[in-house]
N, C-alpha and C positions, 0 to 999 in steps of 0.2 A: 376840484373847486366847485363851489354851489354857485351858479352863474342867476344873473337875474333874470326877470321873466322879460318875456318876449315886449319890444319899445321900451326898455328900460337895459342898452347896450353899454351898462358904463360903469367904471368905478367909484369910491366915494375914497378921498385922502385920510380925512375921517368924520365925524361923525355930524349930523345937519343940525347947530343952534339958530336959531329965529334970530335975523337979522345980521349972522356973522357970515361972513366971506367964505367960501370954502370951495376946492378943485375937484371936479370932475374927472375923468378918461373916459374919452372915445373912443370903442374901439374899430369904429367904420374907420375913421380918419388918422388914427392914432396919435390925435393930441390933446392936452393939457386944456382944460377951460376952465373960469373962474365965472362962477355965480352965487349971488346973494338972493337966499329966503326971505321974502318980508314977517315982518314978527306977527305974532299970533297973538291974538288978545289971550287972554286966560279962558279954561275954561270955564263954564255953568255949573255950580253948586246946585243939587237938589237936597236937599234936608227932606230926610223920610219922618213925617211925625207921627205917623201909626205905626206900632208894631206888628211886625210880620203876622204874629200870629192872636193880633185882636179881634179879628173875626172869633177866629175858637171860642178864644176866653169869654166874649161877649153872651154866645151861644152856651158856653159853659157852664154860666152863670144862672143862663135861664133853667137852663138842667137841672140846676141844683136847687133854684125854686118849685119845682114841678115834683122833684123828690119830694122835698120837705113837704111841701104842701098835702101828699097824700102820705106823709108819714114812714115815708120810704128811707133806710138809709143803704145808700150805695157806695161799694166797693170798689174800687180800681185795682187788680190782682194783679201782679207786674213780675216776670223772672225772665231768662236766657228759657232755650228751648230746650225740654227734658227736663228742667228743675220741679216736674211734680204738680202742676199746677190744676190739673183735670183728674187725676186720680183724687188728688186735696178732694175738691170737688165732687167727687163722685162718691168718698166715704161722708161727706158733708151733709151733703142733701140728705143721705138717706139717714140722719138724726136730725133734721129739722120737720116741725109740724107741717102736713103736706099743705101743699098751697100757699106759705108763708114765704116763699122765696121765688125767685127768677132769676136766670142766667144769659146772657150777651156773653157770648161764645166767639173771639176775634182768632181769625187766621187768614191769611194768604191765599191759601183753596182748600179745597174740600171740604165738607159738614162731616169730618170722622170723628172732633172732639162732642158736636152736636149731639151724635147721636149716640154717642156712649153715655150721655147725661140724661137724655131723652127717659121719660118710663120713670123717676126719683122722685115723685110727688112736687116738682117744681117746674115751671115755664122756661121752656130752653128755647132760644133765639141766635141760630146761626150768623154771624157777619162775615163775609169772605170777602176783605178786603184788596184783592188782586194784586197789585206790587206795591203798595201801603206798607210799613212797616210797622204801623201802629194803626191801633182805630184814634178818633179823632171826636167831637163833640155833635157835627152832622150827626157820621155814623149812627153815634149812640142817640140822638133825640130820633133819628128816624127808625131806629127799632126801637124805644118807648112806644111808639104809637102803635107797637102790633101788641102790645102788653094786656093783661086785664086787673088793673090795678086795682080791685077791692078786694078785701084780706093780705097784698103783700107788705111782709115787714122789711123785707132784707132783696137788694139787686146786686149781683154777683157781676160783677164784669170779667170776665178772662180775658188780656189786653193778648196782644199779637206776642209770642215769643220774641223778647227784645230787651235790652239794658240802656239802649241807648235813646232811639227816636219816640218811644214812649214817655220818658221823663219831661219831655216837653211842651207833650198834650195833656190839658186837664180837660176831661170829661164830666165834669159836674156832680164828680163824689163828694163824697163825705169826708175818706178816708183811704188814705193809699197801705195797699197792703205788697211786701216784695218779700220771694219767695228767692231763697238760698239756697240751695242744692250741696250736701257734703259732696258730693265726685267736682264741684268745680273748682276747689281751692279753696284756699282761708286770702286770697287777695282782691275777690272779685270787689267787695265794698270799698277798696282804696282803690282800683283800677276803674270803677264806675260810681263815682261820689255822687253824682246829681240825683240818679233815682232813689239810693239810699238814703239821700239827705233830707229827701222831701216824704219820708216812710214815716207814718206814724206806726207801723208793727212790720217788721220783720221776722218770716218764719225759716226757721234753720230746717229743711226738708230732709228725706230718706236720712236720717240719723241710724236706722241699722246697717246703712251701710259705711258707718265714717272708720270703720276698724279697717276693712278691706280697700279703702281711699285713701287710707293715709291719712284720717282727716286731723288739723291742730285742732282742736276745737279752743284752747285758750288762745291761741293767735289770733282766729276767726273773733272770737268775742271781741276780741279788743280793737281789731280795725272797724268792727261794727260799730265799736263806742266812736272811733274818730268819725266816720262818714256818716253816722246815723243816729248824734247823741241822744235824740229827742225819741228815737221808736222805743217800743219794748219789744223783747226777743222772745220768742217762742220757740223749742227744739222738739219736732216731733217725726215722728213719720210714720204716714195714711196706712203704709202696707202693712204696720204694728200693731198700732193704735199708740202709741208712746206718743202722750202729749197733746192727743186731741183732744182730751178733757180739756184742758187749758185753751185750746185754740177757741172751742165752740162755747165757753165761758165768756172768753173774746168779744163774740158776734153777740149772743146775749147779754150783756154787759151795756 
């Protein structure tokens, strides 16, 4: 038996309503007692009328003026971890005009993604955001400010390996770009609707390897249509080159 805590020696017959009669047991004494709770006003209503996360969005906003303003258009890159998303990147930069781009590199720890980018004729900017699961709109305006913004056309965000707590934050892009991986299933866009729905491009990644994955690729297409009517789809992969014409048509476009 879970006994109560210590000055609390006693039974309940059953349960305590405000204002009804109800028996106790003592077990010092070992008798029966009858006492009444006085009723309880109701509790206090707080109505929250900001949104949790109008901070961001506020700061988001200003992001996305500060882009435009120097002609910048920026990407929010968004997959599960291993979908591809740094090697994308890595065959990327080195067909963009040097100095035309910049990258905000988001991870948890280490500068490993950093520095594989490093050396590609574009500005690479580590964010190791420590038990964050996403970057967030701070984040990104406070590495704007290490940036050197005359001649860039294009800002590459590489959000934190995630499906979920990134779809939440907007960062003050332009354009959300999510990256599909063949080794993870043709279900990921009906098991994670919100990032996909908010995708205006979808890249179907590492496609040499969808023969040895199993991959449906007509199943995948079509949950994509459900979660993600609005993107267009891209099937390529970095390690081939299959399809990167089209991606980097994409960006230039």
């Amino acid at each position: 038996m879970i006994r109560p805590a210590s000055g609390e020696e006693h039974h309940s017959e059953h349960s305590h309503a405000s204002g009804h009669p109800h028996r106790h047991f003592d077990e010092t004494t070992g008798t029966w007692f009858e006492h009444e709770h006085a009723s309880k006003s109701q509790p206090s209503v707080i109505e929250l009328y900001e949104p949790i996360l109008a901070r961001n969005d506020r700061l988001a906003e200003r992001n996305r003026g500060f882009f435009e303003a120097h002609g910048v258009r920026a990407l929010n890159l968004m997959s599960s971890p291993g979908a591809g998303k740094t090697t994308l990147l890595e065959k990327t930069l080195t067909s963009l005009p040097a100095g035309s781009a910049a990258v905000l590199v988001g991870d948890l720890a280490t500068d490993l993604d950093g520095r594989r980018l490093d050396g590609r004729g574009a500005q690479v900017l580590q964010i190791t955001t420590g038990t964050a699961c996403h970057l967030d709109a701070v984040m990104v305006a406070e590495a704007s400010r290490q940036l050197h913004w005359e001649g860039l056309k294009l800002l590459l965000i590489e959000n934190v390996g995630n499906l979920v707590c990134p779809a939440s934050f907007d960062l003050g892009e332009s354009q959300r770009v999510i990256l599909f991986s063949v080794t993870e299933g043709e279900d990921k866009p009906l098991k994670y609707p919100p990032v996909f729905h908010r995708a205006d491009l979808v890249l179907v990644t590492k496609t040499d390897m969808a023969a040895a994955a199993g991959f449906d690729r007509e199943l995948a297409l079509e949950n994509l249509a459900i979660a993600a009517p609005h993107a267009r789809v891209i099937e390529l992969s970095a390690r081939t080159g299959e399809g990167m014409d089209a991606w980097l048509a994409w960006l230039q476009g």
